[in-house]
N, C-alpha and C positions, 0 to 999 in steps of 0.2 A: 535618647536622641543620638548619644556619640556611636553607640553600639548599630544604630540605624545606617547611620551617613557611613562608618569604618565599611557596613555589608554593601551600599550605593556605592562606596567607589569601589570594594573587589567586585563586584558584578562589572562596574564599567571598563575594570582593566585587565578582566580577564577575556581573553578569547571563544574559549569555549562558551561561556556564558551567553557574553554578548552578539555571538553568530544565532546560537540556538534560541534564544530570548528574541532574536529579528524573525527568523527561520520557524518561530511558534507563532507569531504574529500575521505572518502570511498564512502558515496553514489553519488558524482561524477566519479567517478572510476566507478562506480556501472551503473551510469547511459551513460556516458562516452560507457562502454562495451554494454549497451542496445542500444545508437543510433546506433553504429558499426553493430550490429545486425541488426537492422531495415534498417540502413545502404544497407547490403548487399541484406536482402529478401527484401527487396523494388527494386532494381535495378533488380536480378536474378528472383522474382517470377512474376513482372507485376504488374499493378494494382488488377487484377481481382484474379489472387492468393493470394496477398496482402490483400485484402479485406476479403477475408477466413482466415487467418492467423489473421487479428484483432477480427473476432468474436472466435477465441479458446484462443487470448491473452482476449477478456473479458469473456471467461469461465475461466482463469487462476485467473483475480481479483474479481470474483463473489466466486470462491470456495478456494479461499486463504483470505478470510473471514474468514471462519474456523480457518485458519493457525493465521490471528491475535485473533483470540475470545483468543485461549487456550495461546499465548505471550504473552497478554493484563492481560488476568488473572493470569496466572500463576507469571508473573512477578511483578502481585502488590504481592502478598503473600508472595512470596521470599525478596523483600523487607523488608516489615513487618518483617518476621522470622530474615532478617539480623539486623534489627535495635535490636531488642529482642535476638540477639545471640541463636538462636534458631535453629543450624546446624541441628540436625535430624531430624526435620519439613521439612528442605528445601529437603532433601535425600528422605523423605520419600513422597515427594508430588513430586518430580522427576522422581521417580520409579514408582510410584502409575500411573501417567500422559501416561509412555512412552507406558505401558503393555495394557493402557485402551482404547489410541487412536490407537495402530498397529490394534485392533479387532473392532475398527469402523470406519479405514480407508479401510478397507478392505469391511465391510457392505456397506459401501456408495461409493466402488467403484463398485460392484453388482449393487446398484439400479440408477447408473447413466449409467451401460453399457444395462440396459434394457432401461432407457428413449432415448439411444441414437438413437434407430430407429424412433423413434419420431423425434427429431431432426435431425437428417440426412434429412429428409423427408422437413420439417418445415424450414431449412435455406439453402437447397438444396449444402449438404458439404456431403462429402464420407462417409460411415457409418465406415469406417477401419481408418479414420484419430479420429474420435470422439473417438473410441475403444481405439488408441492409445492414445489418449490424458489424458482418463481417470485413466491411468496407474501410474499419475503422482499426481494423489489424496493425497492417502495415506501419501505421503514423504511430502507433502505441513504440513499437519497434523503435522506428526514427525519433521520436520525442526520447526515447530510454540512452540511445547516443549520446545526443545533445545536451543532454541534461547530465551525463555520466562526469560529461569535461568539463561544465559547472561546477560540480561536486569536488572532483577531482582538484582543480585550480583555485578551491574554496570561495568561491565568487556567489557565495551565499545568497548576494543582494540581488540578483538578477534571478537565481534560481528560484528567491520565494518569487518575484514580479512575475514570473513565467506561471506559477501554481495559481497563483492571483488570475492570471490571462484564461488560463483552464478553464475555470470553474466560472469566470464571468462570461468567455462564449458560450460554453456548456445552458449556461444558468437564462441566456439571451434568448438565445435561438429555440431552446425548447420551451421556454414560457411562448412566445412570438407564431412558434407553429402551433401548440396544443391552444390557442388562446383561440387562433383562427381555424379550427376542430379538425387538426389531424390527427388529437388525442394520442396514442401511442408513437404512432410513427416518427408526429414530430419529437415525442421526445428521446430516443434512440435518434433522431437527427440531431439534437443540441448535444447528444454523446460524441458522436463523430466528431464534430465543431468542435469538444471540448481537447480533440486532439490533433486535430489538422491544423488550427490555428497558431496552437503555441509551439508547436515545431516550424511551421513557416518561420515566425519571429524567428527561432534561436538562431534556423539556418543563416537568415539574412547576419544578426548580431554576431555572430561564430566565424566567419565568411575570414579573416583574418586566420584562422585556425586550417583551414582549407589550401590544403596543397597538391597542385598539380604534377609535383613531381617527389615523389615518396621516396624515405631512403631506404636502407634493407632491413630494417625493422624486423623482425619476425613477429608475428602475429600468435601465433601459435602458443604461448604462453599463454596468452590472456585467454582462447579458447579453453586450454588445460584448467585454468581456474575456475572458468564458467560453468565447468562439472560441476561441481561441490555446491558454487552460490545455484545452481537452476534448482536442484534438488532440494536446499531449504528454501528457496522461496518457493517452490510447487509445495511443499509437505505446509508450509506454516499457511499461504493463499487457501490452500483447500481447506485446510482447519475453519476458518470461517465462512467459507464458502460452501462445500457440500452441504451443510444444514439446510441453506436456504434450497438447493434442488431436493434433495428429501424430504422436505415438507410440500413442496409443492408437485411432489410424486403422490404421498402417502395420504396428504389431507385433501380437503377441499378449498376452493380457490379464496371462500371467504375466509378461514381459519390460516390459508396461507401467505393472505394479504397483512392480518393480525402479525404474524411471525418476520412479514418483511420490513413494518415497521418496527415491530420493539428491539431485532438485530441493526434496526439502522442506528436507532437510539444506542443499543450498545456498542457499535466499533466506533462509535465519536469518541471513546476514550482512546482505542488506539491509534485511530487516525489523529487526533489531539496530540499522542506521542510519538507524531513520526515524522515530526521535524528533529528531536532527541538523537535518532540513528543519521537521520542525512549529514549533522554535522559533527558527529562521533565518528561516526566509519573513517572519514580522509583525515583526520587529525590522528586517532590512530595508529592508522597506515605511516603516520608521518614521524611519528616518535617510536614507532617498531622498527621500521627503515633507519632510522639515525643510533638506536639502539639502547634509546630513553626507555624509563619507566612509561608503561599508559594505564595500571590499574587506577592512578588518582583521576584518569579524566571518565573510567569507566564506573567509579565509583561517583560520581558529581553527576554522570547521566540515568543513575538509579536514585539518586537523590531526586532529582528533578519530576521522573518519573510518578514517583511514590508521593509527593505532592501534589503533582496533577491529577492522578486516581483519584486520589481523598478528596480533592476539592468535588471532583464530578460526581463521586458516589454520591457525597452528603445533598445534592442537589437535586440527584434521584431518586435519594431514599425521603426526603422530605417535601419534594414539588412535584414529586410524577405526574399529578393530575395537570397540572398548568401546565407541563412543557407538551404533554401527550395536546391538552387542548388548542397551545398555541401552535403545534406541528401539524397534528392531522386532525382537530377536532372531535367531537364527541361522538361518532361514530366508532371510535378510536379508545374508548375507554378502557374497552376486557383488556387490553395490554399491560394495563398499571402493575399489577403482579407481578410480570415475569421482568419489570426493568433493570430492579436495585441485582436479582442473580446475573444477569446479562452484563450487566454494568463489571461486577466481578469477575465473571467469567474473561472476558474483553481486559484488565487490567492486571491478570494474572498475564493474558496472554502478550501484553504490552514490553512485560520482562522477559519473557522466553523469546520474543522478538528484538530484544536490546542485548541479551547474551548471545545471541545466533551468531549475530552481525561483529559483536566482537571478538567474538571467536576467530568467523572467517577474516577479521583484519590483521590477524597475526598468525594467520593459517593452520590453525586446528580444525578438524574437519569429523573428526570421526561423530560426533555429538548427534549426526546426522544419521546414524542409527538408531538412535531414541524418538528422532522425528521423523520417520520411518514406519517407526510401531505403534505412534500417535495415529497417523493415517489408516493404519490397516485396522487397529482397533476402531478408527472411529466410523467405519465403512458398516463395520460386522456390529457392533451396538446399534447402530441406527438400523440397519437392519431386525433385530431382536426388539429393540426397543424404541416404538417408532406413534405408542396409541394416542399422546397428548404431545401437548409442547411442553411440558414438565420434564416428561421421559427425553424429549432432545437437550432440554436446559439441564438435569444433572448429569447425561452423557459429558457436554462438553465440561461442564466443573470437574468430573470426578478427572476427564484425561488432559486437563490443562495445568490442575493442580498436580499432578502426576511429575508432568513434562516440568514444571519450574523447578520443583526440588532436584529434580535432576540437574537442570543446568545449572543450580547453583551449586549442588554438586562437582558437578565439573569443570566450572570456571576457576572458583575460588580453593577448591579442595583437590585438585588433580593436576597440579603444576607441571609433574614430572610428562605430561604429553604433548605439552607445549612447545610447537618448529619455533626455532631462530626467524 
C-alpha cells in the first residue's frame, strides 16, 4: 500500500505524467468516438464501401502531414518564445501562420481537385466524392496552427477538449447523414465536420493570441525547420498509409475491405500513443532551450509506451474474436489472424514515432535518411510482394523492425551528433 500511494503521488506531482495521463484520456475519448465511427460505416456501408472510405481516410493521414509539419513547428517556437518570455514573438508567428496557410490551403486545394480525375480513374472511387473530400484540406491546415500554439503554451487541457470536439462532429454528422442513406458521401461529410468545427472553436478561443499589428519577427526560421519535421512526418504517414492503397490496387474490394479493418484495429495502438509525443515534444523543447537534461522525460515516455503496447497486445492476442465481433461483426471474422502481427507491427512503430520526434526536438535531423529508405523499400516490396495480406503484414514487420534498432541506435548510442 505505501509503495502504491509513494507511485499516486509522483504521478500527481509530476508534470509530464500528469499532462500525458490527461492528454491519454482525451485521446481515448478521441479514439473511443473514431471506433464508433468505423463502428457504424463498417456495418451501414459493407465491405466494399468500406474499402473506399479507408483509401479517403489515408488521403486524410497522407495530407494531415501538412497539418502536423506546421504543429510540430510552430509549437517548438512557441515554446522557446515561452521559456524566453517572449509574448509578441508567439502573437506574431500566430498571426503571421494563420494568414499564410488560409492562401495555401486554398492553392493545394486547386491542385488536388485537378489530380483528382486522375485519381478517380486510378482507384476507381467517384470523381464527386474525391471533389468532396478535398474540401477538407484547408481546415487540416488551419486546425495544425491552432492547435501547434496549444501545444506550444502546454495548454494540454484545451488541446485534448479540441481532439474530443473532432471526433464527436466527425462521429455526429456522419452517423446522422449515412443514417438518412447518403451512405458514403455522408460519411466523407462527418470527415470534413471533423475538421472545420474544431478550428472554428480554437479560432474564436485563440482570438487573444491574434494580432493586428505584428512585429518583425522573422518567419523564416520556423519554415527552415519545417524541412526536416515535413519529411518525417511524409516518410513515417506513408509507412502506414501506402498499405492500405496497395491493397486496394492489388486485391479485390472484398479482401480490401478485410485489410482496412484489421490496420484500423492495428494503429489504435499508435494512435493510443500519440498523446505520449504531444506532450513530450514542448517539454523537450523546453529543457533543451534552458539547457537541462531531457533524456529522463524521453526515457518516462518509452516507459509509458511499452506499457500501453502490452496492455493492447494481450487483448488482441486473447479477445480478437469479441472486439472483431463488437466492431464490425461476423462478416468480419477472416481478420482474426492477422490482428496480434498488426498490433506488433503498429507498436514497434509507436517507438520509431516517439524517437523521430525527439530527435527533432533537439534538432538532430540526419536519422531522416533511414526513414527515407524505409519508404523506398517499402514501395519496391509491395511491389514484389503484394499476392496475400501475409506478404504485406511481414513487408511491414521486417522494415519497422529494421527502422527501431536503428533509432535506438542512434538516440541513445550516437551522442556525438547531437546540435546544442
Amino acid at each position: 500500500m505505501v509503495y502504491i500511494n509513494n507511485f499516486i503521488n509522483r504521478f500527481k506531482n509530476d508534470s509530464f505524467y500528469r499532462d500525458t495521463f490527461f492528454l491519454f484520456f482525451a485521446t481515448m475519448i478521441m479514439n473511443l468516438g473514431s471506433f464508433l465511427y468505423h463502428f457504424i460505416m463498417g456495418r451501414f456501408l459493407g465491405p466494399e464501401q468500406y474499402s473506399i472510405l479507408g483509401v479517403i481516410l489515408s488521403f486524410v493521414y497522407i495530407f494531415f502531414v501538412g497539418s502536423y509539419v506546421l504543429q510540430t513547428s510552430i509549437s517548438k517556437f512557441v515554446a522557446e518564445f515561452r521559456v524566453k518570455n517572449q509574448l509578441e514573438n508567439i502573437k506574431s508567428l500566430y498571426t503571421k501562420a494563420l494568414k499564410k496557410v488560409i492562401i495555401f490551403g486554398i492553392i493545394l486545394f486547386i491542385l488536388f481537385s485537378t489530380a483528382s480525375f486522375f485519381l478517380s480513374n486510378l482507384l476507381n472511387i467517384p470523381l464527386s466524392l474525391i471533389l468532396l473530400f478535398g474540401l477538407s484540406i484547408p481546415f487540416m491546415l488551419l486546425l495544425g496552427v491552432t492547435r501547434g500554439l496549444l501545444q506550444g503554451v502546454q495548454n494540454f487541457k484545451l488541446l485534448g477538449y479540441n481532439f474530443i470536439l473532432e471526433t464527436f462532429s466527425k462521429f455526429v454528422l456522419g452517423f446522422v447523414l449515412v443514417f438518412l442513406g447518403f451512405n458514403i458521401f455522408g460519411a466523407v461529410f462527418g470527415i470534413i465536420a471533423g475538421y472545420v468545427i474544431p478550428f472554428l472553436f480554437l479560432v474564436y478561443i485563440l482570438k487573444k493570441y491574434f494580432s493586428k499589428s505584428v512585429n518583425n519577427f522573422s518567419s523564416k526560421v520556423v519554415y527552415n525547420y519545417s524541412i526536416p519535421v515535413f519529411f518525417v512526418l511524409i516518410f513515417l504517414t506513408l509507412f502506414y498509409s501506402l498499405d492500405v492503397l496497395f491493397v486496394k490496387y492489388y486485391f479485390d474490394s472484398l479482401n480490401a475491405g478485410y485489410y482496412v479493418a484489421v490496420a484500423l484495429l492495428g494503429r489504435i495502438v499508435f494512435f493510443a500513443s500519440s498523446s505520449i509525443v504531444f506532450v513530450l515534444f514542448p517539454k523537450v523543447v523546453e529543457q533543451h532551450t534552458m539547457g537541462k537534461s531531457d533524456f529522463r522525460l524521453l526515457k518516462k515516455a518509452l516507459l509509458l509506451i511499452t506499457i500501453l503496447c502490452v496492455f493492447l497486445f494481450l487483448i488482441y492476442f486473447f479477445l480478437p474474436k469479441l472486439i472483431v465481433l463488437i466492431l464490425f461483426g461476423e462478416k468480419y471474422f477472416g481478420i482474426i489472424p492477422y490482428i496480434p502481427i498488426f498490433a506488433i507491427i503498429m507498436a514497434l512503430f509507436s517507438y520509431v514515432y516517439v524517437l523521430s520526434f525527439y530527435n527533432l526536438s533537439i534538432n538532430r535531423i540526419k536519422f531522416i535518411y533511414a526513414l527515407a529508405v524505409l519508404f523506398i523499400l517499402e514501395i519496391a516490396l509491395f511491389i514484389l510482394f503484394h499476392n496475400t495480406i501475409w506478404h504485406i503484414l511481414f513487408v511491414l514487420l521486417g522494415l519497422i523492425s529494421a527502422t527501431f534498432i536503428f533509432m535506438i541506435i542512434y538516440t541513445f548510442f550516437m551522442p556525438k551528433s547531437r546540435s546544442p
